[in-house]
C-alpha positions in Angstrom: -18.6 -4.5 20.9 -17.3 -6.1 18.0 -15.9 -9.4 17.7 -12.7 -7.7 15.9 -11.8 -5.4 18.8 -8.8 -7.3 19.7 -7.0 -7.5 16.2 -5.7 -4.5 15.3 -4.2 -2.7 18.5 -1.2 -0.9 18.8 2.6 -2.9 19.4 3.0 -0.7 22.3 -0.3 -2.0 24.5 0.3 -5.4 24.4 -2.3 -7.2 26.4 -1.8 -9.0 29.6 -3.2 -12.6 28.3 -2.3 -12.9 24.5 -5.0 -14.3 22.2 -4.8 -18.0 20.8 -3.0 -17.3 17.4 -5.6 -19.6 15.5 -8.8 -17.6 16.7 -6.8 -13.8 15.9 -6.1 -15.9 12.3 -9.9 -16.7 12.3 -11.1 -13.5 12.6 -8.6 -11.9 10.4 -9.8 -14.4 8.0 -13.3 -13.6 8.4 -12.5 -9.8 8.7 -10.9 -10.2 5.3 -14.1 -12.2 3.7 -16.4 -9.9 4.6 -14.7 -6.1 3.3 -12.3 -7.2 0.7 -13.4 -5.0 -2.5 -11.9 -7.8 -4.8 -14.0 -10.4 -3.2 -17.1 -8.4 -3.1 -16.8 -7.7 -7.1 -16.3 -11.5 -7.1 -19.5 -11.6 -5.5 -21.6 -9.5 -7.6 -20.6 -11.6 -10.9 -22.1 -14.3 -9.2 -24.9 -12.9 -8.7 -25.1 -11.7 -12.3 -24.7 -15.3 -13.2 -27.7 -16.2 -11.0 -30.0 -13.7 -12.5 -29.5 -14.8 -15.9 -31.3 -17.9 -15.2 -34.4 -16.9 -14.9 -34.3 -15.1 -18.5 -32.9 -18.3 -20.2 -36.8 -19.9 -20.2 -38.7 -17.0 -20.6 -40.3 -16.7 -24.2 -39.4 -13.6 -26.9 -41.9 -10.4 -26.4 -44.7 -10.4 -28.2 -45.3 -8.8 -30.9 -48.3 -6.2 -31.0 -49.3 -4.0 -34.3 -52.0 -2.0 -35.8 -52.2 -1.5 -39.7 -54.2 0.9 -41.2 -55.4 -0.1 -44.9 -57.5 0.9 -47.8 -56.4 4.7 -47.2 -57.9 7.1 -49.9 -55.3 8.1 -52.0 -56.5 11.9 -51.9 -55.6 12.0 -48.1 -52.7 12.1 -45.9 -54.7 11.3 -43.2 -54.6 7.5 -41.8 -57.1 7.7 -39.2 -59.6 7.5 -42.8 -58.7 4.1 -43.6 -61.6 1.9 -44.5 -59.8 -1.0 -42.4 -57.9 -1.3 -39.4 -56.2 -4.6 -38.7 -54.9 -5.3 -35.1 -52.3 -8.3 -34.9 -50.7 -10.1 -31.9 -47.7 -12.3 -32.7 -45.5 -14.8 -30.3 -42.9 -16.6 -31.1 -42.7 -20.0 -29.0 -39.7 -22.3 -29.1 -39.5 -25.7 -30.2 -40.0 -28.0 -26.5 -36.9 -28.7 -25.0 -35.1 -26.0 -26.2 -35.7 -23.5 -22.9 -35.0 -26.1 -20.7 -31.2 -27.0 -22.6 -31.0 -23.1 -22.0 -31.8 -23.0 -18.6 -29.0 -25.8 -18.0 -26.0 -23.6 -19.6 -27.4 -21.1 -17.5 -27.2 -22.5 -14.5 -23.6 -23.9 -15.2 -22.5 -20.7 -16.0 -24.1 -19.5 -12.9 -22.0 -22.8 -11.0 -18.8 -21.9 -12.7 -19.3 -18.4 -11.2 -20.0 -19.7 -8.0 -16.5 -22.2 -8.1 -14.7 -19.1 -9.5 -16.1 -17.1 -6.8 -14.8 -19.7 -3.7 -11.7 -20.0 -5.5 -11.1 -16.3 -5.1 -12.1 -16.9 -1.5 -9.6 -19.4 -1.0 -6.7 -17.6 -2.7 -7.6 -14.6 -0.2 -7.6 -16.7 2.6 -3.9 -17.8 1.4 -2.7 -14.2 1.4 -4.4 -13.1 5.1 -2.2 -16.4 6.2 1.0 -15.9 4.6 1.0 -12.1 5.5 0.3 -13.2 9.1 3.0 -14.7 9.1 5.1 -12.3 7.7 4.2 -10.4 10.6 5.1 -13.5 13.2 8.5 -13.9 11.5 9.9 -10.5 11.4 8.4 -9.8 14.5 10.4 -12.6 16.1 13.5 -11.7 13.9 13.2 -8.5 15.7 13.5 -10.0 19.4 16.3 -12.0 18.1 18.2 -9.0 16.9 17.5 -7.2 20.0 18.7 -10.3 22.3 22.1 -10.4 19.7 22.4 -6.5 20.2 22.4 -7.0 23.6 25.1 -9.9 23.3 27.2 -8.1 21.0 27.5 -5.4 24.0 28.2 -7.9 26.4 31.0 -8.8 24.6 32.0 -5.8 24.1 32.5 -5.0 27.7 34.2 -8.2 28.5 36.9 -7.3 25.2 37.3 -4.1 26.7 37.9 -5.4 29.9 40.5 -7.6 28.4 42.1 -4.1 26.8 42.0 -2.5 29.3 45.2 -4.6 30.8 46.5 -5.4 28.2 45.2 -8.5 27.2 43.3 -7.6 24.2 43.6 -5.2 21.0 41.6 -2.4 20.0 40.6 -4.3 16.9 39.3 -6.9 18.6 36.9 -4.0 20.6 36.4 -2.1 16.6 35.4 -5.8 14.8 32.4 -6.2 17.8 31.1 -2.5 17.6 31.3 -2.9 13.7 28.7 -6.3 14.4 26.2 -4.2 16.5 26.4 -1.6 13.8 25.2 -4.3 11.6 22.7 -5.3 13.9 21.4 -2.2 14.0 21.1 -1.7 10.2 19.2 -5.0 10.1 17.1 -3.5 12.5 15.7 -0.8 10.6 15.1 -3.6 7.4 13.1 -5.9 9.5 10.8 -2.8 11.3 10.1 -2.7 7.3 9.7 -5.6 6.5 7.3 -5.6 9.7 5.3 -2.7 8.3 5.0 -3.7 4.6 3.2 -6.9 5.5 0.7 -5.6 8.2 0.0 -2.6 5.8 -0.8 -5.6 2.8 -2.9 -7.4 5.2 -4.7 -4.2 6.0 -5.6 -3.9 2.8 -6.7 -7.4 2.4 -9.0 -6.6 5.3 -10.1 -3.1 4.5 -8.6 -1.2 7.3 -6.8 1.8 7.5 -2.6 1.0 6.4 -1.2 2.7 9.4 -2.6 0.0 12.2 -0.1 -2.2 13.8 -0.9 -6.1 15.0 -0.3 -6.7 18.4 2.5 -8.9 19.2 1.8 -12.4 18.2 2.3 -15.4 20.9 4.7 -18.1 20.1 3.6 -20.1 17.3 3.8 -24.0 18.5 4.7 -26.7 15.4 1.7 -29.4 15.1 2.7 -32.6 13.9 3.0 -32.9 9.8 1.7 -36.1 8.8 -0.6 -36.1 5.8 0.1 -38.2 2.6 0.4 -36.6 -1.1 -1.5 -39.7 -2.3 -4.3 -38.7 0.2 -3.8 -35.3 -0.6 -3.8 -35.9 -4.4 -7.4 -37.6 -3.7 -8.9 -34.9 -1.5 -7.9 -32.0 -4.1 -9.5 -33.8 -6.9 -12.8 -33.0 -5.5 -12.2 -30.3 -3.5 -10.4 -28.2 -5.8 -12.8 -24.8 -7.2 -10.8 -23.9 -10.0 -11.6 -28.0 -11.1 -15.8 -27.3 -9.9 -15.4 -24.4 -12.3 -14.1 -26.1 -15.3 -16.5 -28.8 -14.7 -19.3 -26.5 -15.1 -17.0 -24.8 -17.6 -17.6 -28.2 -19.8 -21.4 -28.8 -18.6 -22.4 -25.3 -20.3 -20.7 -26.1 -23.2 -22.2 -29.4 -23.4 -25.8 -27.7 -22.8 -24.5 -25.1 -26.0 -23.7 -27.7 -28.3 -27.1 -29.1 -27.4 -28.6 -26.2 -27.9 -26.9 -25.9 -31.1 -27.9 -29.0 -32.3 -31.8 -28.1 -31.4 -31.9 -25.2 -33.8 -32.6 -27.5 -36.2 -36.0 -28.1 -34.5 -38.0 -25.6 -36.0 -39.7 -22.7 -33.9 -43.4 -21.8 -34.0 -45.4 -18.9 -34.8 -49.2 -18.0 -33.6 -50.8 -15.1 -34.5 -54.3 -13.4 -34.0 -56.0 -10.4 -36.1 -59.0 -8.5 -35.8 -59.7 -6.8 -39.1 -62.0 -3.7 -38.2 -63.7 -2.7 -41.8 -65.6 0.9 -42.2 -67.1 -0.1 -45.1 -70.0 -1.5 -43.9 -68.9 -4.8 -44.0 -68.5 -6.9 -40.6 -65.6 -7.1 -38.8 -63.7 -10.4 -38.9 -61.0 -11.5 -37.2 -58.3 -14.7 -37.9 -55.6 -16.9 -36.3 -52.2 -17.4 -38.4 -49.6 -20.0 -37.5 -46.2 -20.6 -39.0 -42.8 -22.3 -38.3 -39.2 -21.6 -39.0 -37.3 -23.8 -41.8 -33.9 -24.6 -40.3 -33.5 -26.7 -43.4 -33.2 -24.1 -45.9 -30.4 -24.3 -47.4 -28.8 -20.8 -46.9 -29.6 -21.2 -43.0 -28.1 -25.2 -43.1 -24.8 -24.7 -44.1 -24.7 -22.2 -41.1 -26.3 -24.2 -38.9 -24.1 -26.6 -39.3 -20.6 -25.3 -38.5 -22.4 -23.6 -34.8 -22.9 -27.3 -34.6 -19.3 -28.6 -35.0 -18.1 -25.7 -33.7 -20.3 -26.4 -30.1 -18.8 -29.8 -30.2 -15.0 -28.4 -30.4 -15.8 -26.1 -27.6 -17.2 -29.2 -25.2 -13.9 -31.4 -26.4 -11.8 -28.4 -25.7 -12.8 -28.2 -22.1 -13.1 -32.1 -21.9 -9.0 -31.9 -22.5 -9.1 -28.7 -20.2 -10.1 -30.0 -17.4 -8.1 -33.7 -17.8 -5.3 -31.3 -17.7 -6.0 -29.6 -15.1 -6.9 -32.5 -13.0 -3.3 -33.8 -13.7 -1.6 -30.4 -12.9 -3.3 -30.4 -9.5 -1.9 -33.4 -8.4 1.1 -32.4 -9.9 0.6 -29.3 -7.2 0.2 -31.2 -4.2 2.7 -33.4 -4.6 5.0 -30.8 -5.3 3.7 -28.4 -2.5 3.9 -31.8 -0.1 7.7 -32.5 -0.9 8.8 -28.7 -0.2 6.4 -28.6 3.3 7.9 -32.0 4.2 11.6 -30.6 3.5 11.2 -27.4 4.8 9.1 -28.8 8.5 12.5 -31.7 8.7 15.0 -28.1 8.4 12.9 -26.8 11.1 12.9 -29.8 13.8 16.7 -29.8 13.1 17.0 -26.4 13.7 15.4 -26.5 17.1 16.4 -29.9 18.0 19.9 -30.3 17.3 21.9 -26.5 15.6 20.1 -23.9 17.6 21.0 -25.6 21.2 24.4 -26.8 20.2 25.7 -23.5 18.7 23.7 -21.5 21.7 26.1 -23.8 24.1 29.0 -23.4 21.7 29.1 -19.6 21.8 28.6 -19.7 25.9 31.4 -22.2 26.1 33.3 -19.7 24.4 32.6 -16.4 26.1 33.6 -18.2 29.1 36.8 -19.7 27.6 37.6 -16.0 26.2 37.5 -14.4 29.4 39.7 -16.9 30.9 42.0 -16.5 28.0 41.6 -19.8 27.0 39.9 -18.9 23.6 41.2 -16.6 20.8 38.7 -13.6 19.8 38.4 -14.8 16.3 37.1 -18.1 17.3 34.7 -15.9 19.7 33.7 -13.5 16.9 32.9 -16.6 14.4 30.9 -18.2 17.1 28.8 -15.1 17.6 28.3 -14.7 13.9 26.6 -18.4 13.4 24.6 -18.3 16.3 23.2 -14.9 15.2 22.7 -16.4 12.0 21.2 -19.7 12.7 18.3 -18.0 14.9 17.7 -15.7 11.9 17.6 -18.5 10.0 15.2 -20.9 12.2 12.4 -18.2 12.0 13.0 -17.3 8.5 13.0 -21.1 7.8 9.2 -21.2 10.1 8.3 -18.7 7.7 9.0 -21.0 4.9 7.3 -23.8 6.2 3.9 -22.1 7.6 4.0 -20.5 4.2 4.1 -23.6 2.1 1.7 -25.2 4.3 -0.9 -23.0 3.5 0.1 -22.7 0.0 -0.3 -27.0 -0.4 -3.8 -26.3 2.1 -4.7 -23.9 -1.4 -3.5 -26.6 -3.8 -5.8 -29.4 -1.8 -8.8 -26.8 -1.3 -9.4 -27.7 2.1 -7.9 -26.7 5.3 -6.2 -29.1 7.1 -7.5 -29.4 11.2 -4.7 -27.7 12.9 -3.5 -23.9 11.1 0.3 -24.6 12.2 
């Protein structure tokens, strides 16, 4: 059976024992990796890049002719030459020059392969974020059940109230008019539901239409990493840095290369004259070089040259500025993660309790007649709101975390 059976079931047969949310992230994570058709194209380019190294050493094809010579002039036919000269030329490069190739091969194959895990990484940070889309408006959707199911309750307790006397039909109008609300939000957040389990079934490969199961109650770790650490940890974690890296080794190897043309290249040939004549046959050896120093070829020589060395202190600058953005990026991502985890804790620790025991209080006091509906109806309205709110702000921070885990390049040991 496979290892995915449990991922994509429908909402309706929710399991007995729910699944640890890290292992169903896991394997949506490794679901994702393995059928994602982005990732595999991602793939294939590095394997391009790998192939290509093998050519970089290999020599020019030879060169193989046959000349016919000496035909009469009174025929059209060259098998009556009185000579027949069979050559064999090769073209070998100066030493060193295959190996400098081979090296901006295999940097181009190691910026391929950087490129390749930065993808991996950035899919990663989409499977996350949509999973927990799909926690959030999951939860948003028990919370606007239970304040549906409020709203009703007060309902019946204002049209006790009406019913002698004590209350006015508007008051029973205003609360009807809330759970029409509710009901409208409803219907946005079964969307917003289905938008992001459709994305993350297409990050995955797997038909749109399948629903997640319900996902367990996500429990806060601890936040306690350091941006300077952070900062650190990116610098040599980072793939999109590994790729420019290579970026600049490869053009380093090129301007080398560049600079090695001036070497000249040599020629060795062999011919085996085959005379009719009478005469013996003969045969000779030829050898011969290239002459970079020519003056025609010089001048062009020389600005692949300087043009080799603006390339490598390009990248050089490339990649100092990278470096700096990432660190700019962590510490960025690490201030909004820190902000948005401190709205959290005083969401669950201090509004969400008191404004849950603020709207009881009231209730209570309304049905004694000792609060005024308004006041009731006001209560109702924050509470409703802050428990959007605290899921909404989860969302936020989950979201961010991952986003600064992308900006480090490594994941951090706990997912939430």
């Amino acid at each position: 059976m496979s290892k995915y059976f449990f991922i994509f079931l429908l909402i309706s047969s929710v399991p007995a024992q729910q699944p640890d949310p890290k292992i169903l992230l896991d394997s949506l994570i490794a679901l994702s990796l393995k059928n994602n058709f982005q990732l595999q194209g991602e793939r294939a380019g590095v394997n391009i890049a790998k192939t290509s190294i093998g050519s970089a050493t290999m020599w020019e094809a030879p060169l193989f002719s046959v000349a016919w010579m000496d035909i009469p002039t009174a025929s059209s036919n060259p098998l009556e030459a009185m000579e027949r000269v069979y050559a064999f030329e090769q073209m070998i490069p100066f030493p060193g020059k295959n190996s400098t190739r081979r090296n901006a091969a295999e940097s181009a194959a190691a910026m391929a392969e950087a490129n390749y895990q930065a993808a991996e990484q950035n899919l990663i940070l989409l499977v996350k974020k949509q999973f927990i889309m799909i926690y959030t408006a999951q939860r948003r959707l028990e919370v606007n059940a239970e304040n549906q199911q409020l709203a009703r309750q007060m309902i019946a307790a204002v049209q006790v109230k009406y019913a002698v006397g004590q209350s006015g039909q508007a008051d029973v109008l205003r609360l009807e008019t809330e759970l029409s609300l509710l009901e409208n939000q409803t219907a946005q957040l079964t969307q917003d539901l289905h938008r992001a389990t459709a994305m993350l079934n297409t990050l995955c490969n797997q038909p749109l239409s399948r629903a997640l199961i319900r996902l367990p109650e996500i429990i806060l770790s601890p936040f306690t990493p350091f941006s300077e650490e952070l900062q650190q940890i990116a610098v040599s974690r980072r793939r999109e840095l590994a790729a420019m890296n290579s970026e600049v080794e490869m053009n380093r190897a090129e301007w080398l290369m560049a600079r090695q043309e001036r070497y000249p290249d040599w020629m060795t040939a062999g011919l085996y004259r085959e005379r009719g004549d009478g005469r013996p046959d003969s045969w000779e050896i030829m050898l011969g070089l290239t002459l970079p120093i020519a003056p025609w070829y010089n001048k062009k020589l020389h600005s692949r040259i300087e043009a080799g060395r603006y390339r490598l202190e390009q990248s050089q600058v490339e990649w100092q500025s990278m470096e700096s953005m990432i660190r700019f990026e962590v510490h960025q991502s690490w201030l909004e993660v820190k902000t948005s985890r401190e709205r959290v804790d005083r969401f669950r620790q201090s509004i969400l309790p008191n404004a849950q025991q603020s709207m009881e209080v009231l209730l209570s006091a309304y049905q004694t007649g000792q609060a005024d509906f308004t006041t009731l109806l006001d209560s109702f309205r924050m509470l409703q709101m802050y428990k959007d709110d605290y899921y909404m702000e989860i969302e936020k921070y989950l979201s961010r975390r991952f986003e600064l885990e992308r900006a480090v390049g490594q994941e951090f040991d706990v997912y939430f």
